[in-house]
C-alpha positions as CSV (number, residue, x, y, z in Angstrom):
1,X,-104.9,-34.9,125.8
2,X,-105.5,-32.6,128.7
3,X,-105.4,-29.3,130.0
4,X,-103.0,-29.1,132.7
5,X,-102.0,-25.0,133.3
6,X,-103.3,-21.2,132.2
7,X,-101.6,-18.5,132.3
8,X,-104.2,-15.4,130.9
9,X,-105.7,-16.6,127.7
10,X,-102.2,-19.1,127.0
11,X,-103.0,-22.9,127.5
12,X,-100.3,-25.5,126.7
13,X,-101.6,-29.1,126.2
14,X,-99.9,-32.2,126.1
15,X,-101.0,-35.3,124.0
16,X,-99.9,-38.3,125.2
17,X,-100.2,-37.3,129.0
18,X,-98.7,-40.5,129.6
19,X,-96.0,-42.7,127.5
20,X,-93.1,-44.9,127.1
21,X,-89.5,-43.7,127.4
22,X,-88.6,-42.3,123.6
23,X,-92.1,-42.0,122.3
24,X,-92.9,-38.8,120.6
25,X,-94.8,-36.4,122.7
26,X,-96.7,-33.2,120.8
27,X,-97.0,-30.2,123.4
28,X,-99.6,-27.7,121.8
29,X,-100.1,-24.2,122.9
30,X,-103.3,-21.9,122.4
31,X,-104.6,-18.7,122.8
32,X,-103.1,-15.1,122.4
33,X,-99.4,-16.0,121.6
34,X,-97.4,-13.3,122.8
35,X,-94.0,-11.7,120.8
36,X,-91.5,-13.5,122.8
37,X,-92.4,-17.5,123.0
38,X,-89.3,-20.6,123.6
39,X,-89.1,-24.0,125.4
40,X,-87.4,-24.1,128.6
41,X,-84.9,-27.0,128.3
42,X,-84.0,-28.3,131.6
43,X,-80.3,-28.5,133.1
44,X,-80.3,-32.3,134.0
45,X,-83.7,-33.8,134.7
46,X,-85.8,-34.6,132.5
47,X,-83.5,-35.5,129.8
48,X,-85.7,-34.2,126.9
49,X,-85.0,-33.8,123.4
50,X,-86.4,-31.7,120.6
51,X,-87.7,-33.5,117.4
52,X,-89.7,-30.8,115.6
53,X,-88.9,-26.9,117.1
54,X,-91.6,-24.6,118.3
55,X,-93.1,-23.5,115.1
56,X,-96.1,-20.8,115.4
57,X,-99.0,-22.6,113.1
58,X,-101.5,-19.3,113.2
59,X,-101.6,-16.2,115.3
60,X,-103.4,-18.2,118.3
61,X,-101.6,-21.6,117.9
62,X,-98.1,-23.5,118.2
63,X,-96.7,-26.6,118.5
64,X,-93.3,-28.4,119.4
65,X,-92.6,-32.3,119.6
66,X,-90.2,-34.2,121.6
67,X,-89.2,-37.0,123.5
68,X,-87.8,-37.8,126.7
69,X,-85.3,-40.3,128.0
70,X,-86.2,-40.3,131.9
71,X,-89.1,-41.9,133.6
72,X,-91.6,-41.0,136.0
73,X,-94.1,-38.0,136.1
74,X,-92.6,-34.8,134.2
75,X,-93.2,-31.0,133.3
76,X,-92.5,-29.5,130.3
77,X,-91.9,-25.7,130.5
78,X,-93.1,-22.9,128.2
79,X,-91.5,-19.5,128.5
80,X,-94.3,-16.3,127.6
81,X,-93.1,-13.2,127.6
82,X,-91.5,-13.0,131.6
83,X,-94.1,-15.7,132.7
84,X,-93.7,-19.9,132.5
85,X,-96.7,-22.0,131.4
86,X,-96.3,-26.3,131.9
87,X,-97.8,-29.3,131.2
88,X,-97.3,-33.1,133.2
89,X,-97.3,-35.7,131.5
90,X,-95.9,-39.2,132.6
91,X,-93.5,-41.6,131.0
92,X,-93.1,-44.8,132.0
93,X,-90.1,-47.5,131.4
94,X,-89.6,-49.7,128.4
95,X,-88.8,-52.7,131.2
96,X,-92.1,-52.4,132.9
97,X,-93.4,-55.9,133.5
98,X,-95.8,-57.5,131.4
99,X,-99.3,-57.9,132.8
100,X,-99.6,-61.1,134.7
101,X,-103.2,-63.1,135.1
102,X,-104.8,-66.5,135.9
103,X,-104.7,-68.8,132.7
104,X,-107.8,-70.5,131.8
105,X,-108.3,-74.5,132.7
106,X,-108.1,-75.6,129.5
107,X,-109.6,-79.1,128.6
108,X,-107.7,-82.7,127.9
109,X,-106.9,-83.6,124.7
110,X,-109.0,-85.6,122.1
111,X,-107.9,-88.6,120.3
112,X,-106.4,-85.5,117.9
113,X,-105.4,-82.3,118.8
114,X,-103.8,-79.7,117.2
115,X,-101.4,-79.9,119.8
116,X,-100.1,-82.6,118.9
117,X,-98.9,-81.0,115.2
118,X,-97.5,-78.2,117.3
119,X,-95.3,-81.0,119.5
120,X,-94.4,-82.2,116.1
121,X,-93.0,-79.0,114.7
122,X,-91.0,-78.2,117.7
123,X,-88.0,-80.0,116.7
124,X,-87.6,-78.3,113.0
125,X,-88.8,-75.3,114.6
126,X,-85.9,-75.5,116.7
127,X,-82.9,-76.8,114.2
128,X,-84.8,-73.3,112.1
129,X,-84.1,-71.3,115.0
130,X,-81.0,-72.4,115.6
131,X,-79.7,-71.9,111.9
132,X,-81.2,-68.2,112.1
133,X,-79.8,-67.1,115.5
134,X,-76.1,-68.6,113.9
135,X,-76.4,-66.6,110.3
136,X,-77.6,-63.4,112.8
137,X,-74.8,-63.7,114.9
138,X,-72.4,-63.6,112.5
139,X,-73.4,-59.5,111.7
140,X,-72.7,-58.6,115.7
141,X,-70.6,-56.4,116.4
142,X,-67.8,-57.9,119.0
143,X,-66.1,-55.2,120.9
144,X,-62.9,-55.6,122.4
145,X,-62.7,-56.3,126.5
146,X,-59.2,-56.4,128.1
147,X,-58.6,-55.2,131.6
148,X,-54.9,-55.3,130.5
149,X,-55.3,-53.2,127.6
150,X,-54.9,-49.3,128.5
151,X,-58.3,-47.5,128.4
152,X,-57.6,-45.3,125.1
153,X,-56.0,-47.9,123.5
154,X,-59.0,-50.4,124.1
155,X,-61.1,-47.9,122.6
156,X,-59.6,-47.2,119.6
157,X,-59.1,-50.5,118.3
158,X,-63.1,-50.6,118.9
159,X,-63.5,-47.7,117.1
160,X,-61.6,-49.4,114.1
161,X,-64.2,-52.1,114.2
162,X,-67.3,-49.9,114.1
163,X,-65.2,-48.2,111.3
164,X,-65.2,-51.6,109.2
165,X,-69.1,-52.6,110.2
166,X,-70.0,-48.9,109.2
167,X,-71.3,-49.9,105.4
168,X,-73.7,-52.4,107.1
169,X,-75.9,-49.0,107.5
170,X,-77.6,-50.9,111.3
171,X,-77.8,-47.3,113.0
172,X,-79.4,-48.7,116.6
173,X,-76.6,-51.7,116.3
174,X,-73.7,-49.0,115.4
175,X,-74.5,-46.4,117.8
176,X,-75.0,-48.9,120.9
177,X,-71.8,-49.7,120.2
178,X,-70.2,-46.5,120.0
179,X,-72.1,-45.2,122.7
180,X,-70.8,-48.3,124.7
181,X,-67.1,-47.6,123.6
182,X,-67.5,-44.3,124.5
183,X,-69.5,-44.8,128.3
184,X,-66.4,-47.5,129.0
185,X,-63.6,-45.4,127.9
186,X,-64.6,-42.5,130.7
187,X,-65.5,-45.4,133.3
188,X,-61.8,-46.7,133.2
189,X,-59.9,-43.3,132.7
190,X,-62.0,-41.3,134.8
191,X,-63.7,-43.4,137.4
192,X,-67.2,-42.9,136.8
193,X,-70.0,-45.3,136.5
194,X,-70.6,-44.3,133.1
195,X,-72.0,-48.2,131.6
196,X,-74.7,-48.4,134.0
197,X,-76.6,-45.0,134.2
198,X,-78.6,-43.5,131.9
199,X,-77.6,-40.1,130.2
200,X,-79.9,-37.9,132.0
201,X,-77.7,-39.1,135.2
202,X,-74.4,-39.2,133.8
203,X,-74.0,-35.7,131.9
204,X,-74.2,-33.9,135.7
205,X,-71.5,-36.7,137.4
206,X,-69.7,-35.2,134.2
207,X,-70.1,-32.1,135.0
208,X,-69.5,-32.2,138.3
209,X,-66.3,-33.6,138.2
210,X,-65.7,-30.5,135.9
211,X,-64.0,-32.6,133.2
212,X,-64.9,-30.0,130.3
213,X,-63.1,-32.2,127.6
214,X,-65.6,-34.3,127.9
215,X,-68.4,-31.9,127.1
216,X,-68.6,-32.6,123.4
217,X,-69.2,-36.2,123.6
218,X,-72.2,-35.1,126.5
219,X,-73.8,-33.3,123.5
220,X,-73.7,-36.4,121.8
221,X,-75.4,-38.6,123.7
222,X,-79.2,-37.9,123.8
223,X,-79.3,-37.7,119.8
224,X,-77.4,-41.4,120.0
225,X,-80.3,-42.4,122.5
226,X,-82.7,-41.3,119.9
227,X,-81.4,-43.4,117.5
228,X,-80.5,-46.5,119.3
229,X,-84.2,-46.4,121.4
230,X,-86.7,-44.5,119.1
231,X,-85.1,-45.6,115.8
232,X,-83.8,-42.4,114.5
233,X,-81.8,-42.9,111.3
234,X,-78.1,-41.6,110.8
235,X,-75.9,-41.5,107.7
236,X,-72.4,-42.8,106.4
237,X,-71.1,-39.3,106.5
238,X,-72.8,-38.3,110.3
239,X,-71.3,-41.9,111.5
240,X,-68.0,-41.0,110.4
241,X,-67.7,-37.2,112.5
242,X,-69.1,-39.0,115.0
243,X,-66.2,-41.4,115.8
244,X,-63.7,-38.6,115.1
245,X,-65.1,-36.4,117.5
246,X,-64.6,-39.4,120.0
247,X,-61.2,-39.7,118.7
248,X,-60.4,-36.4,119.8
249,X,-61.4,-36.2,122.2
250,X,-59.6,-39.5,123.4
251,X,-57.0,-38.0,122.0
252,X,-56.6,-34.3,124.2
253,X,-57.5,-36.2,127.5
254,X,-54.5,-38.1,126.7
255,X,-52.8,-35.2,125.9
256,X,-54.0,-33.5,128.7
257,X,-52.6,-36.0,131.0
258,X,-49.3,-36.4,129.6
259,X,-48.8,-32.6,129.8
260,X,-49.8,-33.6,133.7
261,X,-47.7,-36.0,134.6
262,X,-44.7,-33.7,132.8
263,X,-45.2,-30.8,134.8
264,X,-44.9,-33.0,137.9
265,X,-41.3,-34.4,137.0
């Protein structure tokens, strides 16, 4: 933990200063807490999201705990009264390489070796492996890929597969899914890279493109990146508003563009 800003007698600490994309980050503040006393959640970058709201623990202290969803060295803002107190703190990605070194000379092997037992086991290792990765593979959820297929039509035949691999009650493997449904839906109809960037980089391309239809699904998506990357837990009943918001919203920018293409005949 460290002190990183003051403002009068406030201090705002955060512990971890440095972390890995979805970790849980505890930001505590200290000192004379004045009347008026909120988080400062930023428009686009970082893409941050609250776990456990500001809560005032005594007259001098307060805490808050979130997460964030984009790498690289951060701030996270405190509103006082008129004036702003931050902390930095870094996060760093989930794909960072692993730490690579010299591996020692090891010696020859003796007349027996427990290598040799492990060179035996390889092969039933394997056929084991094998067996395991066939019964696992049989719970994945296949999606449905056809160029030929029109965009909203592709996704909701997906959606009906979620829909029948809901009762299976694998949050992180549900919501990648849906999230993927959704991200190729609006990369077909609407011509933005949605599949490859993160959220923190697609709500503004959203926005910018001022497709407002879209907005409630943007709301969406950092609470489904909590669950698919810091294993945050859903529920039957959640699952099923989720992919009926998606529905219609598939459903009025179809509408939308129907009434469109009718106004233009």
């Amino acid at each position: 933990m460290i002190l990183l800003y003051l403002i009068s007698t406030l201090t705002l600490t955060i512990a971890p200063d440095s972390l890995t994309v979805g970790d849980t980050i505890t930001a505590n503040i200290k000192g004379e807490l004045p009347e008026t006393l909120s988080v400062i959640m930023p428009d686009s970058f970082p893409d941050i999201a609250i776990l456990d709201s500001l809560t005032r623990l005594t007259d001098t202290t307060a805490t808050v705990k979130f997460t964030s969803f984009s790498t690289g060295s951060q701030d996270f803002k405190i509103k006082a009264n008129k004036d702003t107190v931050k902390a930095s703190y870094m996060v760093n990605s989930v794909l960072e390489p692993e730490n690579k070194g010299i591996s020692p000379i090891r010696g020859p092997f003796g007349f027996f070796n427990w290598h040799y037992l492990l060179y035996l086991l390889i092969i039933p290792i394997g056929i084991l492996s094998y067996l395991l990765f066939k019964k696992f593979r049989k719970n994945e959820i296949t999606l449905i890929e056809e160029e030929k297929l029109e965009p909203e039509e592709e996704a909701l035949r997906n959606l009906k597969i979620l829909e029948s691999k809901s009762s299976e009650g694998d949050w992180n493997k549900l919501y990648t899914s849906l999230s993927y449904i959704c991200r190729r839906y609006i990369e077909r109809k609407k011509g933005i890279p949605a599949v490859e960037v993160t959220t923190s980089e697609l709500i503004p391309l959203i926005k910018k493109k001022g497709l407002s239809l879209l907005i409630p699904l943007t709301r969406l998506f950092p609470e489904w990146d909590l669950i698919k990357f810091a294993d945050h837990e859903s529920t039957p009943e959640q699952f099923d508003k989720d992919i009926a918001l998606v529905r219609t919203v598939i459903d009025q920018i179809e509408e939308e563009e129907e009434q469109s293409d009718a106004a233009l005949q």
